[in-house]
Structures are given as C-alpha cells and as structure tokens.
C-alpha positions in Angstrom: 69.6 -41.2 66.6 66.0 -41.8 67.5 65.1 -42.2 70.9 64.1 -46.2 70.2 67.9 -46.5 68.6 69.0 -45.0 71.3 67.2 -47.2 73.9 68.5 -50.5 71.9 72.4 -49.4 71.6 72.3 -48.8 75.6 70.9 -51.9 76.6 73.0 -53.6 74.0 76.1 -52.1 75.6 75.0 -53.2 79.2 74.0 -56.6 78.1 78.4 -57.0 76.5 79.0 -54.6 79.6 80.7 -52.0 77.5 80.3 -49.4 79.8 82.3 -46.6 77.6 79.9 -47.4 74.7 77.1 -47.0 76.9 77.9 -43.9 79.0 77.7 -42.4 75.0 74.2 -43.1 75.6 74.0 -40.8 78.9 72.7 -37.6 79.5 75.7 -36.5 81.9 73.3 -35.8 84.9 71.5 -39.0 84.1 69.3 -40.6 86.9 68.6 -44.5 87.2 65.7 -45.7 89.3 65.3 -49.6 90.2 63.6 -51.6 92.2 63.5 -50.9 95.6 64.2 -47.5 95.8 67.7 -47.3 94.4 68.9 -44.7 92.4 72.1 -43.8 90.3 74.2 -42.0 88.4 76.7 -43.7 87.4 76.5 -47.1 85.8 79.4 -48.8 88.0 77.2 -48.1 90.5 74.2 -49.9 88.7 76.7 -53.1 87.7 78.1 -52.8 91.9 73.9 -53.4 92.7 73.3 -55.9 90.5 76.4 -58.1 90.9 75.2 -60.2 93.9 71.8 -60.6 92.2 72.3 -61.9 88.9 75.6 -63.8 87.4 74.0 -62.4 83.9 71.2 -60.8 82.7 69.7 -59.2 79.7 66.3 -57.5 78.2 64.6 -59.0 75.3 62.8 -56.2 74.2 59.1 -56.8 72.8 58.2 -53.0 72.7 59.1 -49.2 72.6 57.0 -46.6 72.7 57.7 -43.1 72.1 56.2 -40.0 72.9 57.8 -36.7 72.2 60.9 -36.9 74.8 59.9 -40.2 76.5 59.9 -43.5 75.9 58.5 -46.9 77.3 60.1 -50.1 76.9 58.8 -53.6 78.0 59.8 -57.3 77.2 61.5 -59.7 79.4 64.4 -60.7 81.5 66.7 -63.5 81.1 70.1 -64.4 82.1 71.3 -66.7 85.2 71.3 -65.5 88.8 74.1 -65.9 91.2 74.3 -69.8 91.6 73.9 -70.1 87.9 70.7 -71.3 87.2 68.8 -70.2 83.7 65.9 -67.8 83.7 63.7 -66.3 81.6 60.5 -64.3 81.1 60.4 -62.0 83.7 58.4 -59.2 82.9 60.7 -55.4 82.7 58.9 -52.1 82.3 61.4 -49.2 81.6 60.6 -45.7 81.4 62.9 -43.4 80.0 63.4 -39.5 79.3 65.7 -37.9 77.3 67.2 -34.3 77.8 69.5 -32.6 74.7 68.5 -36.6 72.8 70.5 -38.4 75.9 69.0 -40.9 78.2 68.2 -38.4 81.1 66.1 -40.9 82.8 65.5 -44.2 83.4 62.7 -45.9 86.0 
C-alpha cells in the first residue's frame, strides 16, 4: 500500500469511526500531535479529545504529497460541532511519517 493509500484508508476509517480498521493503519508506537499540544497513542484517546468539540467531523482531502517516508496532506474540514450546526472549509494540514510502511507519525 502506498503511503497516499495508506493516508486515505485511515482517515476513511476515522471519518465511519472504525477504529479496528484504522489501528491496521498504525505503526504500534504511533504518535499523534494536534492542536494545542496534545499528543496520543492511542486513537480512543484522539475520539475522548475530540468528542466535546465536534458532534462530526471529516477531512476532504485536496492534496498528498509524498516524499520518501513522509507525507503531507491538506484539504478541509467539515462536519457539525457540538450544538449541531454545519461547517465546512476549514483549512487542515497533516504531516505524516511512516516507520516499517505504518503511519508512525502524525502532526
């Protein structure tokens, strides 16, 4: 799997919260930085952050880049946040590194 198919299939399985189809994804000492210094390692901890700020939320992604092991992903945001109103177009820059073709990293 390239590192772009990669990329999609884990954000697809987040998006449908399939969290055993996305852990596949995972290196399994994967790190996850976000806004406002938070960092994980396991993505119940990553759904436990985000549940008070969004009722839903997805990544339309515009772009990926690869180089080598890395990868940089950017598009936008939409979903609905906690009292249910719509968004959309939020800007999202991801970074991501891959160890043994895993998602390793993600900022």
């Amino acid at each position: 799997m390239t590192p772009e198919d990669r990329i999609r299939a884990f954000l697809a399985a987040l998006e449908t919260r399939d969290l055993p189809a996305a852990k596949t994804h995972l290196h399994p000492e994967v790190e996850m930085f976000f806004p406002g210094g938070a960092v994980f390692h396991r993505l119940e901890e990553l759904i436990d952050w985000a549940r008070p700020r969004y009722r839903s939320v997805a990544k339309r992604v515009e772009r990926i880049d690869v180089a080598g092991n890395t990868a940089f992903a950017q598009g936008t945001l939409y979903g609905q946040w906690p009292d249910g109103t719509a968004f959309e177009g939020i800007r999202f820059a991801d970074w991501f590194a891959f160890e043994d073709g895993l998602i390793h990293r993600q900022q």
